[in-house]
C-alpha positions as CSV (number, residue, x, y, z in Angstrom):
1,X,102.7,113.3,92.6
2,X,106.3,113.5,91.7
3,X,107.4,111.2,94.4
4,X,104.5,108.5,93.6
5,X,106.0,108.3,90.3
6,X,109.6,108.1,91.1
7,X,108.3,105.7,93.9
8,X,106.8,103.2,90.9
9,X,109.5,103.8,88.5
10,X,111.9,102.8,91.2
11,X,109.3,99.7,92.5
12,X,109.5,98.3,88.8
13,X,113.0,98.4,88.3
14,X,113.5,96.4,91.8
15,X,110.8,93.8,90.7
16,X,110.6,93.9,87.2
17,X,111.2,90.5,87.0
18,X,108.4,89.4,88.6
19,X,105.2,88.8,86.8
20,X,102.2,90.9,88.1
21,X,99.9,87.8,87.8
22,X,102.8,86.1,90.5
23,X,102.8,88.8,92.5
24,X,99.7,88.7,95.3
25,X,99.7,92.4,96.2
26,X,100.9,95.9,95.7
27,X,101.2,99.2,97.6
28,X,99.6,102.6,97.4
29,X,101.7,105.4,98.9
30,X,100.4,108.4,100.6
31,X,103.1,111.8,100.4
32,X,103.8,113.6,103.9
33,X,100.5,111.1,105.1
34,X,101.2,108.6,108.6
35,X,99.1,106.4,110.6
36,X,98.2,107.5,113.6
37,X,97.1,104.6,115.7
38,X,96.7,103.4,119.5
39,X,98.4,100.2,118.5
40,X,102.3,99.7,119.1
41,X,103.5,98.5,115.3
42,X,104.4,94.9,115.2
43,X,107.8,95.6,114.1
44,X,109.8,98.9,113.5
45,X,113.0,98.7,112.3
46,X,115.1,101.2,110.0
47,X,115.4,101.0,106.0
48,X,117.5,103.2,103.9
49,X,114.5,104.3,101.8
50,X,110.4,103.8,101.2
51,X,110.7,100.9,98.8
52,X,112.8,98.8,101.3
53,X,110.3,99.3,104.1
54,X,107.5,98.3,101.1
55,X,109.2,95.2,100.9
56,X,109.4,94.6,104.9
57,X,105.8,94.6,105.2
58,X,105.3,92.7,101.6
59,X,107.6,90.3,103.5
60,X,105.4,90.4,107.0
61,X,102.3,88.1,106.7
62,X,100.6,90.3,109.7
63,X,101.5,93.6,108.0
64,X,98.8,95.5,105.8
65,X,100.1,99.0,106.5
66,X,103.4,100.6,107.2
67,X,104.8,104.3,107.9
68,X,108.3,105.5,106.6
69,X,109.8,108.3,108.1
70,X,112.6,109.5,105.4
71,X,114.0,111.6,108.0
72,X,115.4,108.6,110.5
73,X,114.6,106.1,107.9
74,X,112.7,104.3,110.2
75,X,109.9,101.7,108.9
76,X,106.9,100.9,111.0
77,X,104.8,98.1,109.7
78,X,100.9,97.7,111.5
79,X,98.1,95.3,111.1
80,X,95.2,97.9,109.8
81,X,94.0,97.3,106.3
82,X,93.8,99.6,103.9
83,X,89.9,100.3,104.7
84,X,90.8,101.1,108.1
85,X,93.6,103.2,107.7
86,X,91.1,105.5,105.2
87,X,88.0,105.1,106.4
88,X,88.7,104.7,110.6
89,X,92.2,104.8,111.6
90,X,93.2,108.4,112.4
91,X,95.7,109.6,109.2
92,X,97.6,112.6,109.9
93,X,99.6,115.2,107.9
94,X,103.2,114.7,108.5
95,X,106.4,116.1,106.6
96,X,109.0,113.8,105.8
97,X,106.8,110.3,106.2
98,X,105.2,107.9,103.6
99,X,102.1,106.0,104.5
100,X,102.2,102.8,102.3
101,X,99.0,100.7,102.2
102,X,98.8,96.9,101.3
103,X,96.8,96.6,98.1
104,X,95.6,92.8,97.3
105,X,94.8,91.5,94.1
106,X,92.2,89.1,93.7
């Protein structure tokens, strides 16, 4: 829980210019939590830390979902949506990765 709050503390002083009614989404983020999924990610690359690989796949119109492995700092961003990364998608327990989930705002 500690690390969720750190995470938004640290989100908020990255975008705290920006205007939540400009902004067209959010992420949650899942602790030690990855995606497990048959599909390749459409794009991996490596980010020094959670919030940078956040902003990869806000930047990605095809991502909805990414996993963040602070270990390699590697950043994998995926197509599932939120609804099928929790209710379909196989979501594993995994030490040292963040699962971050595309929230929209309607």
């Amino acid at each position: 829980m500690e690390g969720i709050i750190v995470f938004f503390m640290l989100f908020f002083q990255l975008f705290g210019v920006v205007r939540p009614e400009s902004a067209s989404f959010y992420f949650s983020v899942y602790e030690n939590r990855a995606l497990h999924t048959t599909s390749s990610p459409i794009q991996s690359t490596f980010v020094r830390d959670v919030i940078l690989c956040a902003r990869t796949c806000g930047a990605e119109s095809n991502c909805s979902s990414a996993n963040y492995n602070s270990e390699n700092n590697k950043c994998e961003l995926f197509k599932e949506r939120k609804e099928d990364v929790l209710h379909g998608a196989a979501v594993i327990t995994a030490r040292g990765y963040s699962l971050l989930t595309k929230v929209t705002i309607h």
